[in-house]
C-alpha positions as a Markdown table, in Angstrom:
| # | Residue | x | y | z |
|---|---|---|---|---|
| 1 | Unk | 0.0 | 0.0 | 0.0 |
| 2 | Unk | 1.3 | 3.5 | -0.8 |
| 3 | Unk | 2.2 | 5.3 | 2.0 |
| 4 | Unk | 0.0 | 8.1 | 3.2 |
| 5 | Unk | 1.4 | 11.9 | 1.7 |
| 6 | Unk | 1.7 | 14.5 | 4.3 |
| 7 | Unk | 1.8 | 18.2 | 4.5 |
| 8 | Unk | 2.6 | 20.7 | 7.4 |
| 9 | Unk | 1.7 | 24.2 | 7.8 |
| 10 | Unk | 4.2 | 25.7 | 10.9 |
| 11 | Unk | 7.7 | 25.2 | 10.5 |
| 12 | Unk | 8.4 | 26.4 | 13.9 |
| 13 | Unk | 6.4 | 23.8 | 16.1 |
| 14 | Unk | 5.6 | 22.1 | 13.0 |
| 15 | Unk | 9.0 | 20.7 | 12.8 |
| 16 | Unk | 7.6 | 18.1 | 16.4 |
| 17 | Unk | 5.6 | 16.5 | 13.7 |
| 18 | Unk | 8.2 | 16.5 | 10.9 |
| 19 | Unk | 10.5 | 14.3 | 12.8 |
| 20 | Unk | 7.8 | 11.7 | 12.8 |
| 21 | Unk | 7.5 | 11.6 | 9.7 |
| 22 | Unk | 11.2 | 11.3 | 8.6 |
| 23 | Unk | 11.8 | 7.5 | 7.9 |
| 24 | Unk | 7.8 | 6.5 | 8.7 |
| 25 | Unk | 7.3 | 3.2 | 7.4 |
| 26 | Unk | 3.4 | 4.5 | 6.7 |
| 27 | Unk | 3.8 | 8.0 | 5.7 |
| 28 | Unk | 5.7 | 10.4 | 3.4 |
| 29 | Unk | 6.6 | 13.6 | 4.3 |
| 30 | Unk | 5.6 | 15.7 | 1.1 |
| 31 | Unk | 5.3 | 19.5 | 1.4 |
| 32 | Unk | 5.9 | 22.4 | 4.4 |
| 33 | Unk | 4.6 | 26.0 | 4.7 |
| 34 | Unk | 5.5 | 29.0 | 6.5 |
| 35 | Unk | 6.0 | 32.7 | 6.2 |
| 36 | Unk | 9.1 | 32.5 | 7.9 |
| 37 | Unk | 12.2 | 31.2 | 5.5 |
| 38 | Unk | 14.9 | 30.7 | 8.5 |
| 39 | Unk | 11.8 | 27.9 | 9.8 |
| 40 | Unk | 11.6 | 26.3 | 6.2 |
| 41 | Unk | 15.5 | 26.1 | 5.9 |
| 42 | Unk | 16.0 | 24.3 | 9.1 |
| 43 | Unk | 13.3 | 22.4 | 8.4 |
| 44 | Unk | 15.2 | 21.7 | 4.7 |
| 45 | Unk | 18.3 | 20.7 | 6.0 |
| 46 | Unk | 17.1 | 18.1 | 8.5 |
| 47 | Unk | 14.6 | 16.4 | 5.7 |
| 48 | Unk | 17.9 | 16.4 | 3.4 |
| 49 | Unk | 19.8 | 14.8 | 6.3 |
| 50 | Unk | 17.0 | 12.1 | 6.6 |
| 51 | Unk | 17.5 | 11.4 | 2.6 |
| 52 | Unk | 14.4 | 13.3 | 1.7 |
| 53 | Unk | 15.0 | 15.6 | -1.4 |
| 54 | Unk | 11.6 | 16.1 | -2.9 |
| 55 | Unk | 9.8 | 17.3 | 0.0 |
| 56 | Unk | 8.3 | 20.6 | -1.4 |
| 57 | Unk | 8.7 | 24.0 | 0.4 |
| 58 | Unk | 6.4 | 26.6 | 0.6 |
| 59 | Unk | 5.9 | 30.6 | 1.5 |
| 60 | Unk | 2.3 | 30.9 | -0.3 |
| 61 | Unk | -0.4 | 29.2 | 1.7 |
| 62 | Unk | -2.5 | 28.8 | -1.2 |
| 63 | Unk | 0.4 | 27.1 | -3.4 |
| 64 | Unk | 0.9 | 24.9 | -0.4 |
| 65 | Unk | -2.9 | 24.3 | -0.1 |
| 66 | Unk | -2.8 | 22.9 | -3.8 |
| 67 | Unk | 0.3 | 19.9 | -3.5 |
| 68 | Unk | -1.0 | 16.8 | -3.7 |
| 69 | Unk | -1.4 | 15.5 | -0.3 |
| 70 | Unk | -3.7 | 12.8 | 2.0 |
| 71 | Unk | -3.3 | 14.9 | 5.1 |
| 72 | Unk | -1.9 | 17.9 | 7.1 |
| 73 | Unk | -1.2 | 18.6 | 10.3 |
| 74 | Unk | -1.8 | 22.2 | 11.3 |
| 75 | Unk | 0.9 | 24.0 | 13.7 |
| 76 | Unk | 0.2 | 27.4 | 12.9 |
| 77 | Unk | -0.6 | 30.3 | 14.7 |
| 78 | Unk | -3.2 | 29.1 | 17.8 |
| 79 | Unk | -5.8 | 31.2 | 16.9 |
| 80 | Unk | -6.1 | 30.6 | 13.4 |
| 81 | Unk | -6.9 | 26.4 | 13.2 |
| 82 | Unk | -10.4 | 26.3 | 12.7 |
| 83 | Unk | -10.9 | 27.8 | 9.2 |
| 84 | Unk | -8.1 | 26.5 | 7.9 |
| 85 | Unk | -8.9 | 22.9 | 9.4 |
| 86 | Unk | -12.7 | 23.2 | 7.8 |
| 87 | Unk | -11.0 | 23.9 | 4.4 |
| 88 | Unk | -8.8 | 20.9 | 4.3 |
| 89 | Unk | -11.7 | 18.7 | 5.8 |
| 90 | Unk | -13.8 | 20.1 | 2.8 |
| 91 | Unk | -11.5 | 19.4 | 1.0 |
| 92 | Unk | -11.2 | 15.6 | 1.3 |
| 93 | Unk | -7.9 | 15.7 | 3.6 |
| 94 | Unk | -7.7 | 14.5 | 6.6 |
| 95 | Unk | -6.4 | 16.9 | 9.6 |
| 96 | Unk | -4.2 | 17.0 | 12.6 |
| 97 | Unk | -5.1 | 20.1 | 14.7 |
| 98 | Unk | -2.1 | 21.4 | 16.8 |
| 99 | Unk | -2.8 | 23.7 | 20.0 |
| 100 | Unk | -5.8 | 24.9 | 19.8 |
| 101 | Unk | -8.9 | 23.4 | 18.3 |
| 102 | Unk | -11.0 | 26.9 | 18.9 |
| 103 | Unk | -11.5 | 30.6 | 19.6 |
| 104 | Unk | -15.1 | 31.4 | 19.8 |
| 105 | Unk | -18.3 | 28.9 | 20.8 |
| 106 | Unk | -19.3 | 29.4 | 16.8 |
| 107 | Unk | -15.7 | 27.9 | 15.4 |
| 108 | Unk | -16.4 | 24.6 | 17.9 |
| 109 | Unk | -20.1 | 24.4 | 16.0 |
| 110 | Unk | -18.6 | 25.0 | 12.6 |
| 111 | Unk | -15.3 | 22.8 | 13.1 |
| 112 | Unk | -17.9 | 19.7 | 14.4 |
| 113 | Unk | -20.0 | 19.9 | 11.7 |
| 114 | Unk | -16.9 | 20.2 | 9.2 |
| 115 | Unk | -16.2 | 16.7 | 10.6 |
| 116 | Unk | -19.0 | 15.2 | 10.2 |
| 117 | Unk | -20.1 | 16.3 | 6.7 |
| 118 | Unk | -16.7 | 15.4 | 5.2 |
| 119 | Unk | -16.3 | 12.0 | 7.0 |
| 120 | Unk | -12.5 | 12.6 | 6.8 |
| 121 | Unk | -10.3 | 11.9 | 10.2 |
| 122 | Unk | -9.8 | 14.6 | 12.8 |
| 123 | Unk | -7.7 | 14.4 | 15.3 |
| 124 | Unk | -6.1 | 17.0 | 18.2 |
| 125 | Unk | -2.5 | 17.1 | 19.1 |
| 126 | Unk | -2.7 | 17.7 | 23.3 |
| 127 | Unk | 0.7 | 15.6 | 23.5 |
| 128 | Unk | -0.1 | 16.0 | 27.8 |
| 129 | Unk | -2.7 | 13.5 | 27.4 |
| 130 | Unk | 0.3 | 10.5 | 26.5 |
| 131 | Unk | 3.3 | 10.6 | 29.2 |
| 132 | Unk | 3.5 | 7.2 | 30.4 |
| 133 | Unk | 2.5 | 8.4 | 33.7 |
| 134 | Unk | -0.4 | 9.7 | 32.4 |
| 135 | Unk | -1.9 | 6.6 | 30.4 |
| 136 | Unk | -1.0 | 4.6 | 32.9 |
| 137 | Unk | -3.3 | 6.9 | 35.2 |
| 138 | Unk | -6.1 | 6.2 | 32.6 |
| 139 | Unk | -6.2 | 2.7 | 32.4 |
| 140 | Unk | -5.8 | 2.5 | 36.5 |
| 141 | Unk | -8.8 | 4.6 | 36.9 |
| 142 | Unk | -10.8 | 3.1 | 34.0 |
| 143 | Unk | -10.1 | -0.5 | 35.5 |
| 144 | Unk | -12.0 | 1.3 | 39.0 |
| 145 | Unk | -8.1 | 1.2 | 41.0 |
| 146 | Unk | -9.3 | 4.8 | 42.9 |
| 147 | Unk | -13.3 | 4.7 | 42.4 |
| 148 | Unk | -15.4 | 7.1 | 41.4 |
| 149 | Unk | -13.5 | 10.3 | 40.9 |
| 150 | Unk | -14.6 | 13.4 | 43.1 |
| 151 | Unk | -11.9 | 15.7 | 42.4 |
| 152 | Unk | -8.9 | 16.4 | 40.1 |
| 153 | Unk | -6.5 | 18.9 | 39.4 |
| 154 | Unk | -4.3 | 19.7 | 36.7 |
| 155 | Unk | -1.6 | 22.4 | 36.2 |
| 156 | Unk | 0.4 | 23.9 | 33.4 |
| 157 | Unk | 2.9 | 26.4 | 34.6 |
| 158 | Unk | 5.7 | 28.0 | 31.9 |
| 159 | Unk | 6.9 | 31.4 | 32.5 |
| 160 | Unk | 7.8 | 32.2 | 28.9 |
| 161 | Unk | 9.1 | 35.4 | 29.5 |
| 162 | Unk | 12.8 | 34.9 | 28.5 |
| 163 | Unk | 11.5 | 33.1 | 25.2 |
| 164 | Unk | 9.3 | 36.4 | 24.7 |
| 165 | Unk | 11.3 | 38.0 | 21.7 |
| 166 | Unk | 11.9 | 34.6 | 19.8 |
| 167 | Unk | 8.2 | 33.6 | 19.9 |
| 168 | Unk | 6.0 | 36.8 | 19.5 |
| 169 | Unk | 8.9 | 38.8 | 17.6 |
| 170 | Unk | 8.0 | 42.1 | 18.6 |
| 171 | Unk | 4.6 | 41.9 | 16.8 |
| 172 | Unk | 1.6 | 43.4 | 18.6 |
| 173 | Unk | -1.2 | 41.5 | 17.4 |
| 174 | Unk | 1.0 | 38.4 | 17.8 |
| 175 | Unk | -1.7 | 35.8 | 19.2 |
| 176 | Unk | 0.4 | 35.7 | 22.9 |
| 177 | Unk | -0.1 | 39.3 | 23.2 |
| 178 | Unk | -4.0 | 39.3 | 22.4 |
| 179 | Unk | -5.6 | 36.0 | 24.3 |
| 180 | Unk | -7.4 | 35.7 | 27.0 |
| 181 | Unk | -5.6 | 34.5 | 30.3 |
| 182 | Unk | -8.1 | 30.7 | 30.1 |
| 183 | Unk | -7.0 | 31.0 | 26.5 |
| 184 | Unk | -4.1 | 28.0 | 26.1 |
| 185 | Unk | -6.5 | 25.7 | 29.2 |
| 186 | Unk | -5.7 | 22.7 | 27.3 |
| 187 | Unk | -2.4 | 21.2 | 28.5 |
| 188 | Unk | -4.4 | 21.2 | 32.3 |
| 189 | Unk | -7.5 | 20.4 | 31.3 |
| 190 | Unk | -6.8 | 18.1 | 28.2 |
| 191 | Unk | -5.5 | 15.1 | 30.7 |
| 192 | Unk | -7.8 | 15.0 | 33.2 |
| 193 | Unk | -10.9 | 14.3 | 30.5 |
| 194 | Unk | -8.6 | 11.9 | 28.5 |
| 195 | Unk | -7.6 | 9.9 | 31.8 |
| 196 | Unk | -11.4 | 9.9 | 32.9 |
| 197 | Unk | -13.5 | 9.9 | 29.9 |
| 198 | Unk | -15.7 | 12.5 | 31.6 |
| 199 | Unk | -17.5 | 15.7 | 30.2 |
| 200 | Unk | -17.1 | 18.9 | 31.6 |
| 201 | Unk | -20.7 | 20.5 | 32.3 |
| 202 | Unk | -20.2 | 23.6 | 34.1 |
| 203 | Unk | -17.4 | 26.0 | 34.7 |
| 204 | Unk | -16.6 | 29.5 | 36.6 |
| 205 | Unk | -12.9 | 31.1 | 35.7 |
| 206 | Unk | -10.8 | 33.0 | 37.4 |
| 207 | Unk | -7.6 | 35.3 | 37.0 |
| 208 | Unk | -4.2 | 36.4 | 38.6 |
| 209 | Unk | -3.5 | 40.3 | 38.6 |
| 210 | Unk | -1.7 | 42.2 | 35.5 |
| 211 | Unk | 1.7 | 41.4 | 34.7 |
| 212 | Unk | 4.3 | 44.0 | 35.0 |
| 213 | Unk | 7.4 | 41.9 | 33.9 |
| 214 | Unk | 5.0 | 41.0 | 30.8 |
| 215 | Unk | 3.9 | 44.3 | 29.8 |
| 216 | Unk | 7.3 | 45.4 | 29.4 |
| 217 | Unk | 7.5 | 42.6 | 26.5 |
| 218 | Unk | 4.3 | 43.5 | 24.8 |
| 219 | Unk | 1.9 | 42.0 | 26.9 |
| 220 | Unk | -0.9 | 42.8 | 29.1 |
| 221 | Unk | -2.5 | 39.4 | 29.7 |
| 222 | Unk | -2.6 | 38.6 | 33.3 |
| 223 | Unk | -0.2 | 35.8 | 34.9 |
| 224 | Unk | -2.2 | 32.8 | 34.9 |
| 225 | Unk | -6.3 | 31.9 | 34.5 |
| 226 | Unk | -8.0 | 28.9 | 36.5 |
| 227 | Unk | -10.8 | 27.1 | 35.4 |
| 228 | Unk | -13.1 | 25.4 | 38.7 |
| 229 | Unk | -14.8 | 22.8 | 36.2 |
| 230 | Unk | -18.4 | 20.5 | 37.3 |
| 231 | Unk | -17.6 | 17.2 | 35.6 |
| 232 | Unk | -20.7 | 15.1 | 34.5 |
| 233 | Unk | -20.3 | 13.0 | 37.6 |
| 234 | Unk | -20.4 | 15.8 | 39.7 |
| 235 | Unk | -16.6 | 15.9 | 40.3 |
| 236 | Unk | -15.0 | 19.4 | 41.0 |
| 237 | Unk | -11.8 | 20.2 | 38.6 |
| 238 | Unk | -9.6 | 22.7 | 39.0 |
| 239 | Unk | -7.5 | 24.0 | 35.9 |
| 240 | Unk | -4.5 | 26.2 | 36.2 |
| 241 | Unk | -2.1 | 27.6 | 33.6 |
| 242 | Unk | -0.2 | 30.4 | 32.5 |
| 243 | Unk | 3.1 | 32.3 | 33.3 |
| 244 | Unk | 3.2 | 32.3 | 37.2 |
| 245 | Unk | 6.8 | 32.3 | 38.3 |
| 246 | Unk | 8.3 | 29.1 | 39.5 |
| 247 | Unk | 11.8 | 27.2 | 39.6 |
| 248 | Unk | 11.1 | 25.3 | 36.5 |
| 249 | Unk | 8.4 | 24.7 | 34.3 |
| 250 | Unk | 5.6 | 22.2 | 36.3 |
| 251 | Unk | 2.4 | 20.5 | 35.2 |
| 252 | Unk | 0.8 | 18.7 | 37.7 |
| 253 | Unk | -1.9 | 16.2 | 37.5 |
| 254 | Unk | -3.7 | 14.5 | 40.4 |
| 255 | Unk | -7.1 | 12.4 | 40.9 |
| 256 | Unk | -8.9 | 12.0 | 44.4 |
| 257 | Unk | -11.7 | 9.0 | 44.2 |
| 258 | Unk | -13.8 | 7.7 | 46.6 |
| 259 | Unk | -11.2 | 5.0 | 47.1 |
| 260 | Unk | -7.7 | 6.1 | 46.4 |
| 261 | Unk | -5.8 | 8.9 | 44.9 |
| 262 | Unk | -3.3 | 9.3 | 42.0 |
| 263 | Unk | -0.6 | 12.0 | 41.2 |
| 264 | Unk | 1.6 | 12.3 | 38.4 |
| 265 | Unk | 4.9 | 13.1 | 40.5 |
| 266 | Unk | 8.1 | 14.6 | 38.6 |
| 267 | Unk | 10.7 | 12.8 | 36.6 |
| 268 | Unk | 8.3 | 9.9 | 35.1 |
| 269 | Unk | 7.2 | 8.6 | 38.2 |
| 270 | Unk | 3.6 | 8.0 | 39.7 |
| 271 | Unk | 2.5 | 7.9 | 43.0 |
| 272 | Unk | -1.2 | 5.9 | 43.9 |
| 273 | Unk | -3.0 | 5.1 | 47.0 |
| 274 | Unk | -5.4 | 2.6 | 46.8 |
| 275 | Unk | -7.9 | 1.5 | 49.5 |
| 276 | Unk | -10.1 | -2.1 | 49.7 |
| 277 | Unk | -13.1 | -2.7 | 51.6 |
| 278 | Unk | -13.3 | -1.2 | 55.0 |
| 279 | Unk | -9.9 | -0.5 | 54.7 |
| 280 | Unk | -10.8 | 3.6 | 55.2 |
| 281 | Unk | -7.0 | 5.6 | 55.9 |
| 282 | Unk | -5.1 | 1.7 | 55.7 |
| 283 | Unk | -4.7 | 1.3 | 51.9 |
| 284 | Unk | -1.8 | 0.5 | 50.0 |
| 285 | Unk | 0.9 | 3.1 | 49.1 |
| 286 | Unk | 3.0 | 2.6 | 45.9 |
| 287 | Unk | 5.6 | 4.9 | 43.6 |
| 288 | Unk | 6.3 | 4.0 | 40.7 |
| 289 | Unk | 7.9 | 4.7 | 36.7 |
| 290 | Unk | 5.0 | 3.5 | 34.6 |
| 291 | Unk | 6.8 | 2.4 | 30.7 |
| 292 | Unk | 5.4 | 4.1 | 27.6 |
| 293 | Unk | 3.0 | 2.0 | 25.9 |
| 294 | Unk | 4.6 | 1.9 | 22.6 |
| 295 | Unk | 9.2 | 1.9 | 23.5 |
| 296 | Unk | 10.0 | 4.0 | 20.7 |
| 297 | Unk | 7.9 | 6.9 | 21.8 |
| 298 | Unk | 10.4 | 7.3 | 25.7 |
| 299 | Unk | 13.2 | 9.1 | 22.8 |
| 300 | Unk | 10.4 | 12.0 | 22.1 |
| 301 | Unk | 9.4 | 15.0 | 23.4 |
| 302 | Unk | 6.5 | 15.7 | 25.7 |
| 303 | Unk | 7.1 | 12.7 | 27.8 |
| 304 | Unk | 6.6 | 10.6 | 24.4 |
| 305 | Unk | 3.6 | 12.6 | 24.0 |
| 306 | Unk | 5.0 | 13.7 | 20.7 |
| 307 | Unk | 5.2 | 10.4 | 19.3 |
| 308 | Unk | 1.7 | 9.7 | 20.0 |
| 309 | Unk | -0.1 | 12.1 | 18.4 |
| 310 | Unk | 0.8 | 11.5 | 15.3 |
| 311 | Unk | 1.3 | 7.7 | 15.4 |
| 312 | Unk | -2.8 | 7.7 | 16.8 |
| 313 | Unk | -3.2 | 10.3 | 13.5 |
| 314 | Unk | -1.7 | 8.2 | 11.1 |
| 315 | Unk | -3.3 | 4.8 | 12.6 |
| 316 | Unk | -6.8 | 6.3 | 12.5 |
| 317 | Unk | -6.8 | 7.3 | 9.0 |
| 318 | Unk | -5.1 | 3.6 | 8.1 |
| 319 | Unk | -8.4 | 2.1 | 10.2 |
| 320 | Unk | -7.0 | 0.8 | 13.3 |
| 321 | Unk | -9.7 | 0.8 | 15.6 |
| 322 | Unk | -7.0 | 1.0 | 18.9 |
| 323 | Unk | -5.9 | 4.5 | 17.1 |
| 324 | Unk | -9.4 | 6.1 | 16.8 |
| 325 | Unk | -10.1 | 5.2 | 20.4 |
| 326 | Unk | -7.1 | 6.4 | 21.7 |
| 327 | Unk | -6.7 | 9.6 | 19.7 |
| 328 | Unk | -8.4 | 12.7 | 20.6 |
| 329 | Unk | -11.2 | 13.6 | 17.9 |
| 330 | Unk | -13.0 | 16.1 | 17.5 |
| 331 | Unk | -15.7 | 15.9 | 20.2 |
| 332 | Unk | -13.1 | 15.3 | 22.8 |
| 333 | Unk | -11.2 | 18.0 | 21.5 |
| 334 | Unk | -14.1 | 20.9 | 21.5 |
| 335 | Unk | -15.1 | 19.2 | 25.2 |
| 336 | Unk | -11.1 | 21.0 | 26.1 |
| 337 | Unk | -10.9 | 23.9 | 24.5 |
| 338 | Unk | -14.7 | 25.3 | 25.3 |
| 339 | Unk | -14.3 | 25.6 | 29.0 |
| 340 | Unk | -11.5 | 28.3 | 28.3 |
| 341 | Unk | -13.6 | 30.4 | 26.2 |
| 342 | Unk | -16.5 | 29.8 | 28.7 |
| 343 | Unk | -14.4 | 31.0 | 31.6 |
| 344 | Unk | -13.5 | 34.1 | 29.9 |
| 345 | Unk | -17.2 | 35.1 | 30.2 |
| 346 | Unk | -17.5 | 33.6 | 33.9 |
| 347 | Unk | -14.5 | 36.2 | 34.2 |
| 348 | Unk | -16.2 | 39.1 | 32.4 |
| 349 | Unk | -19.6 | 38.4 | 34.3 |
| 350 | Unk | -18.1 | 38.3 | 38.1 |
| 351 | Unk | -17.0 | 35.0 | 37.8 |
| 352 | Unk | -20.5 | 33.1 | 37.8 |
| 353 | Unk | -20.9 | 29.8 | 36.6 |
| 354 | Unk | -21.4 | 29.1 | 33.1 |
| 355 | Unk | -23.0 | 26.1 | 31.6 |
| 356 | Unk | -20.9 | 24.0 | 29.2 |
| 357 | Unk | -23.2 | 22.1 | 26.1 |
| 358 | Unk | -22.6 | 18.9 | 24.8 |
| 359 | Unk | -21.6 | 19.5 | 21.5 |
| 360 | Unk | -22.3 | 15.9 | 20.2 |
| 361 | Unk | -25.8 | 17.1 | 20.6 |
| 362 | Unk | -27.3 | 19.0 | 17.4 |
| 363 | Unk | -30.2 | 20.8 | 19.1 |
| 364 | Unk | -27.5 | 22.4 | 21.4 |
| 365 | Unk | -25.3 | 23.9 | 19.1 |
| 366 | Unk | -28.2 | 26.6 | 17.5 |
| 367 | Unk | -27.5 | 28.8 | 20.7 |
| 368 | Unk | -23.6 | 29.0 | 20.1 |
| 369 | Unk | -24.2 | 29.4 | 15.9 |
| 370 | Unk | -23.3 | 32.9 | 16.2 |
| 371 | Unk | -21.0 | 33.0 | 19.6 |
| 372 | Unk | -18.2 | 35.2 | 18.3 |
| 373 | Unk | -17.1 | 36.4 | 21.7 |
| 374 | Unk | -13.7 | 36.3 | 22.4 |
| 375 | Unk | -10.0 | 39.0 | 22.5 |
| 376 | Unk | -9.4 | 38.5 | 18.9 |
| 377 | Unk | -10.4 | 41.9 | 17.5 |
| 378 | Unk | -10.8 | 40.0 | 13.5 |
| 379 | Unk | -12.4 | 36.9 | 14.5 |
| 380 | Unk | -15.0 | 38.8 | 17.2 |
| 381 | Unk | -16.6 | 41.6 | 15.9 |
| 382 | Unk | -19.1 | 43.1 | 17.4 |
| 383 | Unk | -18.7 | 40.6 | 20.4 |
| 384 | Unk | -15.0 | 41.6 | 21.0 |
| 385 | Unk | -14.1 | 41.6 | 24.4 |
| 386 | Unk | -10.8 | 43.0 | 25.4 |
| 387 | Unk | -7.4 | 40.9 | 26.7 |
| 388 | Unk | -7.7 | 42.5 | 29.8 |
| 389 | Unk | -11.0 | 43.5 | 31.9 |
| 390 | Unk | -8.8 | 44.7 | 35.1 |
| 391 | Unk | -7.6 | 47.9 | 33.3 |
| 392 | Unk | -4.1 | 48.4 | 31.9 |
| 393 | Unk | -1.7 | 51.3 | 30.5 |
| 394 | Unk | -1.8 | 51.0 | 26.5 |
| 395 | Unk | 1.6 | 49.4 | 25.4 |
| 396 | Unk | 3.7 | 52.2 | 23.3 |
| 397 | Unk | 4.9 | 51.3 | 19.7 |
| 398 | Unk | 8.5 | 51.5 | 21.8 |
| 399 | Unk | 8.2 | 48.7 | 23.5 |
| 400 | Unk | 7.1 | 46.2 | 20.6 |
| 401 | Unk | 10.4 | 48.2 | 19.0 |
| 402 | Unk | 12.7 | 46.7 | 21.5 |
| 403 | Unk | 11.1 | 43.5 | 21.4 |
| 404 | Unk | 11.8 | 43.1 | 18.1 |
| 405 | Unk | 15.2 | 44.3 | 18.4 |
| 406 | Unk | 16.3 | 41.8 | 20.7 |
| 407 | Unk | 14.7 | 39.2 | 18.6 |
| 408 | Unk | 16.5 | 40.3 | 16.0 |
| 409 | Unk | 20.2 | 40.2 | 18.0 |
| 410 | Unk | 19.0 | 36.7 | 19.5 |
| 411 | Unk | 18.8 | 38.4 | 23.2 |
| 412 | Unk | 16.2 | 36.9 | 25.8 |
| 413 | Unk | 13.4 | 38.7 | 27.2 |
């Protein structure tokens, strides 16, 4: 059988995916797009290295749009997936959606029903979902090891202020300078509903106070947002992520059932506390480095998450049942990336509660047909709300002028 052809648009974090591809007994590595010729170069010489010379390379979406391809995963900018993945889906090609999914309650509609009228495979990168740790955390609380869950938390914390430069480039309307603090929820939330297979039905959000340290690099999104989720079962989640200061980057992911507990401790290992009948406070404690499910994936990045989101892509579109199950599609996808926007308007409204639909359902989605609302100015309209509801000074021209500039010389934030 031919091997599947494979485009990627994002050079930058595009490149995770390309390395997947380079030497894939299934797929082909066929064509790469960005603006930004330094990405395509490096992305060049390392397909040359790997013996690929007929990988085509792109600066014209629309060129790009037209190669012959079976696929394409998307890794461009964050705010910016949804039309582009409708358009390949309508397309006949298949699609790989790279953080994030959606922007506004009327992309997760659209994108959803772009899925299902094509028929084509859809699948969402959240690489957090597939450390060993944490699939070995699903398949313990599937089998019932902890009980019923009653409450869970996960954490994303990365400062990314010394990155700053390299990654907005002293552009103001980069997407980092205009979302919303519960904007980029899914690397916290994203685990917990993939370990549990639970639906979030309810959520309130919450924010830190302005960043000053961030403001002087062109930003003035507060520090972090929090998401305090209802889960189906009634379970209380709490979500945090953003750029708090701490001595190293730290996600943290943790179940509490009615019968033990699990946490995803540092450096691969995983600690659980299990408990039998009438055994209340006298369970058994255990710590432990869970194995990836699949060796080759412990060499990637992400924990091996890297690995898996594109082997579960590929798999899905060959048929393999396994795949489809494991990957994230697009229901799942929409069920992590909604409670975000939805806490953005808990936020704006005093922090009340805010139901979450069930997508999957048609007669729900009417009500969210024309749900613009959301901090990007071009995708909002009328319903734009702004990056910031706390008040801020307006960032000078000057300071996007020296974040450019120490782009430019290679200097950190």
């Amino acid at each position: 059988m031919a091997k599947l052809k494979i485009g990627v648009f994002g050079a930058g974090r595009g490149m995770t995916m390309v390395r997947q591809l380079l030497g894939n007994p299934d797929a082909e590595f066929v064509a790469v797009c960005d603006m930004y010729q330094p990405s395509l170069d490096r992305c060049r010489k390392e397909a040359e290295e790997a013996g690929l010379d007929k990988v085509a390379y792109y600066t014209d979406f629309e060129d790009f749009y037209n190669h012959d391809m079976d696929a394409v995963v998307l890794a461009n900018y964050a705010h910016e997936h949804t039309p582009y993945s409708i358009r390949f889906l309508e397309s006949g090609r298949h699609v790989m959606s790279e953080s994030l999914t959606c922007v506004t309650m009327k992309e997760a509609v659209e994108l959803i029903e772009a899925v299902e009228r094509s028929g084509m495979v859809y699948t969402y990168a959240e690489n957090y979902c597939y450390t060993a740790v944490r699939w070995e955390m699903r398949e313990r609380y599937r089998r019932g090891d902890i009980g019923e869950l009653m409450y869970a938390e996960g954490e994303y914390v990365h400062d990314c202020s010394s990155i700053w430069p390299k990654i907005t480039r002293g552009e103001r309307d980069h997407w980092r300078n205009q979302h919303q603090s519960t904007f980029y929820c899914t690397h916290s939330i994203g685990p917990i509903l993939s370990i549990t297979g639970l639906r979030p039905v309810k959520v309130s959000g919450f924010e830190t106070q302005n960043r000053p340290f961030m403001w002087n690099l062109g930003s003035a999104v507060p520090c972090a947002g929090m998401e305090i989720i209802t889960l189906e079962n009634g379970a209380v989640f709490k979500s945090l992520h953003g750029g708090l200061k701490h001595n190293e980057p730290q996600s943290n992911y943790q179940l509490n059932g009615d019968r033990g507990a699990m946490k995803d401790l540092a450096h691969g290992k995983l600690a659980v506390y299990t408990e039998g009948e009438n055994e209340n406070c006298r369970g058994k404690h255990e710590i432990y480095e869970p194995k990836p499910v699949i060796e080759a994936a412990a060499a990637t990045g992400h924990g091996g998450g890297d690995f898996f989101t594109t082997h579960y892509f590929l798999q899905s579109i060959l048929g393999d049942e396994v795949a489809r199950e494991r990957a994230i599609d697009v229901y799942k996808a929409v069920d992590m990336c909604i409670p975000g926007i939805l806490a953005y308007k808990s936020i704006c409204n005093d922090n009340c509660s805010v139901k979450i639909p069930n997508l999957r359902n048609k007669e729900e989605r009417d009500a969210y047909r024309n749900d613009t609302f959301c901090t990007f100015p071009e995708i909002a309209g009328n319903q734009f709300v702004p990056v910031n509801i706390q008040g801020f000074e307006p960032i000078p021209d000057s300071i996007y002028d020296e974040v450019r500039r120490k782009w430019l010389a290679g200097e950190e934030g």
